[in-house]
N, C-alpha and C positions, 0 to 999 in steps of 0.2 A: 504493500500500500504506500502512496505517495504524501508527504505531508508538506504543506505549503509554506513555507515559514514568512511570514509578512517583516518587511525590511521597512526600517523607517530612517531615511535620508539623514543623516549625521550633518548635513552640508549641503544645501540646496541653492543654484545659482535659477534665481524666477528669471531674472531680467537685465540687459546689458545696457548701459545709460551713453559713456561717453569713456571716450580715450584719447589722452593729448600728450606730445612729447615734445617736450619745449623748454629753450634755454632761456631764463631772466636772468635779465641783466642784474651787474652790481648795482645793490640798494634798491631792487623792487621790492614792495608793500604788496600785499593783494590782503585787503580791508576785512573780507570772511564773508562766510555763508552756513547756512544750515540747511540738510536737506533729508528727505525722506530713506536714502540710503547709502549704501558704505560707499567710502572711497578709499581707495590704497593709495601712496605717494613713495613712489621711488628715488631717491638721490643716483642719478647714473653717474654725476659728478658735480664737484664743489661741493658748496656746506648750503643749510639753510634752517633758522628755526623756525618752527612749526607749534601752534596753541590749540588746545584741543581744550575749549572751557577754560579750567583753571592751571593745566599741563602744562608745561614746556618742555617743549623736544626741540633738542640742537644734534641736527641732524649730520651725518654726513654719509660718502659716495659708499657708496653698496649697503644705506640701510631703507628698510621699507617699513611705512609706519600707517597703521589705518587709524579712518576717523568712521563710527557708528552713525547709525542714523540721527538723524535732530541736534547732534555734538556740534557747537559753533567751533569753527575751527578758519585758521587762517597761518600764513608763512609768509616770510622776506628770508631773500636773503642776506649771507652773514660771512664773515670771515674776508670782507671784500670780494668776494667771489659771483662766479653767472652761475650758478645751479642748473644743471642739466637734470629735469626731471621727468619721470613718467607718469602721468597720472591715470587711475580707470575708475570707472565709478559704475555701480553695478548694487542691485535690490537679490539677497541671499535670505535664507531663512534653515534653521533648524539648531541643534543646542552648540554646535560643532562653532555657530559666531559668537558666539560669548567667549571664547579663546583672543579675539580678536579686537575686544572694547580698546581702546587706545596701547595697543600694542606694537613695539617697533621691533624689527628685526635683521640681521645683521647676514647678510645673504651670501653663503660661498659662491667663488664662480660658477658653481654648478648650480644651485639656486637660479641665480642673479641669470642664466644662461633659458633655462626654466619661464622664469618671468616673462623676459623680453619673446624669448618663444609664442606663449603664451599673448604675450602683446600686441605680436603681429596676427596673430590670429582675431583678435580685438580688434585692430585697426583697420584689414581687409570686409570684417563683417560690418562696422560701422559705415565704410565707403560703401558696400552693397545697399545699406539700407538707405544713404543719402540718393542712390540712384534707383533704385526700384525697392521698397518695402516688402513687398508681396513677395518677390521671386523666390523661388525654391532654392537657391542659390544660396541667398538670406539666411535663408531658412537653415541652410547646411551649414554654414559658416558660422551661425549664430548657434548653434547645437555644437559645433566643434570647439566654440571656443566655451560658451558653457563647462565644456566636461573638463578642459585643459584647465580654466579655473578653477573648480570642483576640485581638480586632484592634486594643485599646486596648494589650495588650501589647508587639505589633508594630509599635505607633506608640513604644511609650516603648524598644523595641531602638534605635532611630534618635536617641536624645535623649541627652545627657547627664546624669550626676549633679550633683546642685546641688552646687557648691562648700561645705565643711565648714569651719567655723574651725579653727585650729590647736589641737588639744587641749592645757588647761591643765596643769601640770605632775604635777599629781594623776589626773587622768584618764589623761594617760600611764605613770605609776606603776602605777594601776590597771590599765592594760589588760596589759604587760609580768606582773604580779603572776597574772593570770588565763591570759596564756599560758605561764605556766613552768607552772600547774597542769596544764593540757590537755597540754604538752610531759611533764609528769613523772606522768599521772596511773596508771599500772601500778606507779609506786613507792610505797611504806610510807611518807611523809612526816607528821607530826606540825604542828601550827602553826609552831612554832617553826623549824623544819627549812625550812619556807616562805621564812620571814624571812629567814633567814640565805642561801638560793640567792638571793635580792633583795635581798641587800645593804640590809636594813630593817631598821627596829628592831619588835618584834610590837606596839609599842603603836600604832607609827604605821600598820602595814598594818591593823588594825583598825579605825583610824579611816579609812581610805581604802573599806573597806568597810563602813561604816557610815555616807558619803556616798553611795554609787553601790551598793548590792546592800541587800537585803530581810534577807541572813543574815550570818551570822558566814563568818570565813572556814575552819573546819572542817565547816563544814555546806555551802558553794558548793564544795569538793573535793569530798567526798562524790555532792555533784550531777554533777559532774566523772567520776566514777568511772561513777557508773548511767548515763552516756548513754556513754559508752566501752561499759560493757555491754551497753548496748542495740545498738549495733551491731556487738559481739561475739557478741550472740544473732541477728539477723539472719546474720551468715555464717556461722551453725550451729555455733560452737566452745561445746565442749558447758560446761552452769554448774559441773561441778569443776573443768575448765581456767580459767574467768573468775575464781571465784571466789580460786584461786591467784595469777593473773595481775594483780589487780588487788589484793591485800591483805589480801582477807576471811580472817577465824578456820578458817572452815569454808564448807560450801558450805550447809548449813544458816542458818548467817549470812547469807549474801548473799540467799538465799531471802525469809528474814526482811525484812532492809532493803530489799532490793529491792519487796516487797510493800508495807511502812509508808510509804515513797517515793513509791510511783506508782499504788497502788492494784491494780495489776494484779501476778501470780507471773511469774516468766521465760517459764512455758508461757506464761500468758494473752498475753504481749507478743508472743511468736514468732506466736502466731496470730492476733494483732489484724487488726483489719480498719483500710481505709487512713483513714478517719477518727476514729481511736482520739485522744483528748485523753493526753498522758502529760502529767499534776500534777506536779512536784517542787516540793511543799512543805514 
């Protein structure tokens, strides 16, 4: 007799978003984003750091670092250097991505050989689909590269994370400063209010944010707030409760910002589809 044993995906690749290989220049900024699904970030060469919420990754040439879904994350480069880097961004599911939450890793040539493999198979299915969506062709490419990510990610479950230096005393300041926001962000807090729960002076937490973030720090709360929201609109708690919940004037306010924020209204976001870009700029 035959017994069927039911297999349940450790590591599932749903969907393939984008892939770009591109050198920045010394002293590019790129400001951040949050988005519905992962992104990998390869150093093929140079240095760059990279913030993942309240993290800092100082990156350099053969390491690979993801960012999880809804993670505000952003990078410049660093060291004076053009960072040559790979990026792919791709919607995976099953328990095998939680290995993966803000993990970096330090790629042998064989790895590293693996990837870019893996890459060009990305990059050929991404031009298919710019030229015809439908074709079977798509279809083939976008399954082949599916499986080549699938098992490159199964290779790096088995690996460890590269060793991190000790973060600088600022860096820890800052990340501490970031997770009291996330710890307090349903409270009414003021800049000031910030300060004082971090034992800070406001001059100096602004200067701590204005080494490692793109904004001020009443504008990174605020950011703080809309992703709280956003997944207070996923669990269907409706935008007067959020809008109370989190601080807003009114629920017409929250609409408001919510929209100048992310480009999308609460509806548009509950109904998004899984490769919706959320901007918080």
């Amino acid at each position: 007799m035959y017994t069927l044993k039911p297999i349940k995906r450790y590591i599932k690749v749903e969907a393939l978003n984008s892939c770009l290989d591109v050198v920045r220049e010394e002293g590019f900024v790129f400001p951040g984003e949050m988005h519905d699904f992962w992104e990998a970030v390869f150093v093929q060469s140079g240095q760059a750091v990279a913030a993942a919420d309240e993290q800092i990754f100082n990156l350099k040439d053969g390491q690979l670092l993801f960012h999880q879904p809804m993670e505000f994350h952003r990078i410049r480069s660093a060291a004076k250097s053009a960072p040559h880097l790979l990026i792919i961004s791709f919607a995976a599911t099953g328990n095998g991505m939680e290995h993966f939450k803000r993990k970096c890793f330090d790629l042998s040539s064989e790895e590293w050989h693996s990837f870019r493999h893996m890459f060009s198979h990305f990059s050929s299915a991404q031009k298919e689909y710019e030229a015809n969506g439908q074709s079977s062709r798509f279809q083939f490419l976008s399954s082949q590269t599916a499986t080549a990510l699938e098992d490159f990610l199964l290779h790096l479950c088995q690996k460890e994370m590269a060793p991190q230096r000790k973060p600088s005393r600022d860096e820890a300041r800052f990340k501490d400063i970031v997770e009291l926001m996330n710890n307090h962000c349903e409270s009414n807090l003021c800049v000031n209010d910030i300060a004082d729960l971090c034992h800070i002076s406001t001059s100096n937490m602004k200067r701590l944010f204005s080494l490692y973030c793109d904004r001020g720090v009443a504008k990174y709360f605020l950011t703080v707030k809309l992703r709280r929201s956003m997944q207070l609109l996923d669990e269907g708690v409706s935008c007067f409760e959020i809008a109370d919940r989190l601080g807003f004037s009114s629920v017409n306010y929250f609409h408001t910002v919510f929209k100048r924020e992310t480009g999308l209204t609460p509806g548009d976001f509950r109904r998004r589809g899984a490769s919706q870009i959320i901007n918080l700029l």
